[in-house]
C-alpha positions in Angstrom: 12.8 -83.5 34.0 12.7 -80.5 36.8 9.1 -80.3 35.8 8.3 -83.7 36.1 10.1 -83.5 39.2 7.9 -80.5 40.7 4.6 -82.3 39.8 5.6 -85.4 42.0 6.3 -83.2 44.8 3.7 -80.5 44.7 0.9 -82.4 42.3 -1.4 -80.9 39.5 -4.5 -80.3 42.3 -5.6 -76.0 42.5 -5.3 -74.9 45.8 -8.2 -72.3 45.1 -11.0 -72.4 42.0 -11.8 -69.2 40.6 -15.2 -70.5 39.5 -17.5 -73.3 41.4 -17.8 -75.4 38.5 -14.0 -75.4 37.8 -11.8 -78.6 37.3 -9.7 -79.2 40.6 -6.7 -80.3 38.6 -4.4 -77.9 36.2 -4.5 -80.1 33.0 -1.2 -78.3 31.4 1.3 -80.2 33.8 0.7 -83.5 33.5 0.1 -83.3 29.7 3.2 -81.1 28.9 5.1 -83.5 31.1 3.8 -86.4 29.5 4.2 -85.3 26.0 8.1 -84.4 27.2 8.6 -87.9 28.3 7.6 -89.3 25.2 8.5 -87.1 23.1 12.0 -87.7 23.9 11.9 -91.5 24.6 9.9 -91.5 21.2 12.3 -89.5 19.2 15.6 -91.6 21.3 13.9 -94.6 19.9 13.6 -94.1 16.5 16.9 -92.6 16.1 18.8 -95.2 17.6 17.0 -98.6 17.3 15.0 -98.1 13.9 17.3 -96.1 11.9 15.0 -93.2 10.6 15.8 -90.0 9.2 15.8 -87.2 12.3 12.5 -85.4 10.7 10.4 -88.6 10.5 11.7 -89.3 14.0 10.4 -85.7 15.0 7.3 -86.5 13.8 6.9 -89.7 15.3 8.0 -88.4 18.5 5.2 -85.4 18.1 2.6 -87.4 17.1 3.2 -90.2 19.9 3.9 -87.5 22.7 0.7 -85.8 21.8 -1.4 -88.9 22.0 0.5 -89.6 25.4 -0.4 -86.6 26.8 -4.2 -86.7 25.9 -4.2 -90.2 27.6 -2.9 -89.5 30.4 -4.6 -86.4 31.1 -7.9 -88.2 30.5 -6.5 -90.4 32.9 -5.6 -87.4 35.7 -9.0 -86.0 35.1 -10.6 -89.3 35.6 -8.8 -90.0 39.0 -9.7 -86.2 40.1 -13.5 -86.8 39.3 -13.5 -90.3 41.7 -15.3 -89.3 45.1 -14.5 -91.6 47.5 -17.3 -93.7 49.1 -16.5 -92.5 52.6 -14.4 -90.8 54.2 -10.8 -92.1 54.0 -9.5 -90.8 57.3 -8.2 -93.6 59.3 -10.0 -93.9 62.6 -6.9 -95.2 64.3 -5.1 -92.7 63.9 -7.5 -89.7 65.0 -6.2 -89.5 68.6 -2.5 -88.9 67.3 -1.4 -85.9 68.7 -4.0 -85.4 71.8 -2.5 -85.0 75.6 -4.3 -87.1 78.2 -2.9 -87.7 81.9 -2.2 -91.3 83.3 -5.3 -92.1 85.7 -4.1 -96.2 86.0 -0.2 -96.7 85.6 1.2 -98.2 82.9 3.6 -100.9 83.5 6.3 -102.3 81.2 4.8 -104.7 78.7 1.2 -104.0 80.1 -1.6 -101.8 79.9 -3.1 -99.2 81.7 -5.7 -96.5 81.8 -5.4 -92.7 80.2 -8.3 -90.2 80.2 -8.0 -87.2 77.9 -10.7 -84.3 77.0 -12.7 -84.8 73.9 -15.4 -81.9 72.8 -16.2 -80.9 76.5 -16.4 -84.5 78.1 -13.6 -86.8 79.9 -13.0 -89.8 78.4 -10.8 -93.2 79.4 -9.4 -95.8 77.3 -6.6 -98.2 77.7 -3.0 -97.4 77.1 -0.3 -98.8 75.9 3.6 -97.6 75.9 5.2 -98.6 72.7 8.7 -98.5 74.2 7.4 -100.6 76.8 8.8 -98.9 79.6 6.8 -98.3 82.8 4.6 -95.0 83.0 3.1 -93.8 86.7 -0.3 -92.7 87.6 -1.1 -88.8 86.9 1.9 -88.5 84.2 0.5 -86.3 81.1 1.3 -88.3 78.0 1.6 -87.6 74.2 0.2 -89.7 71.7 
């Protein structure tokens, strides 16, 4: 369970390859946590609803955890190998975090104008406060 647990927070993706041609993914987590998962709901299953003998339910439980975990590392592979079409970066949110200054106040439920420094050049756009409370003219804002 802890390891299942640590591959949801921290994923099965290398944070360095050692070769170019490498797989981006480590293949042993998700298959030894699959193979875990069903190894134990396998083996719970035929003990306690079909009422075999604890070495067929072993084997069962192998044999079914195995084939589990080649499935859904085929599966984790698969999904690492997808390049996405373009890139998924969100264009809305690409000014998050930028300071500009207040060049056309802001009132309350209204917009006004914000000019910030993008690679070298000024640039204005409309603003928006999304408390809507009043901003003045030449206030340096966050957004």
């Amino acid at each position: 369970m802890l390891l299942a647990v640590r591959l949801m927070f921290f994923g099965a993706e290398r944070h360095r390859l050692s070769r170019p041609d490498a797989l981006p993914l480590r293949r042993s987590e998700p298959a030894i946590v699959a193979f875990l998962v069903m190894f134990g709901i396998a083996g719970y299953l035929s003990v306690r609803q079909m009422g075999v003998t604890s070495i067929a339910a072993l084997a069962i439980a192998a044999v079914l955890g195995i084939v589990f975990a080649g499935i859904v590392t085929r599966i984790a592979v698969a999904a690492e190998r997808i390049q996405p079409e373009h890139d998924p970066d969100d264009p809305r949110f690409s000014l998050q975090g930028r300071v500009g200054r207040v060049t056309v106040a802001i009132p309350a439920n209204g917009e006004g104008m914000i000019r910030y420094e993008d690679a070298g050049a000024f640039v204005t756009i409309r603003a928006r406060d999304i408390a809507n409370h009043a901003i003045g003219a030449d206030e340096e804002v966050l957004w």
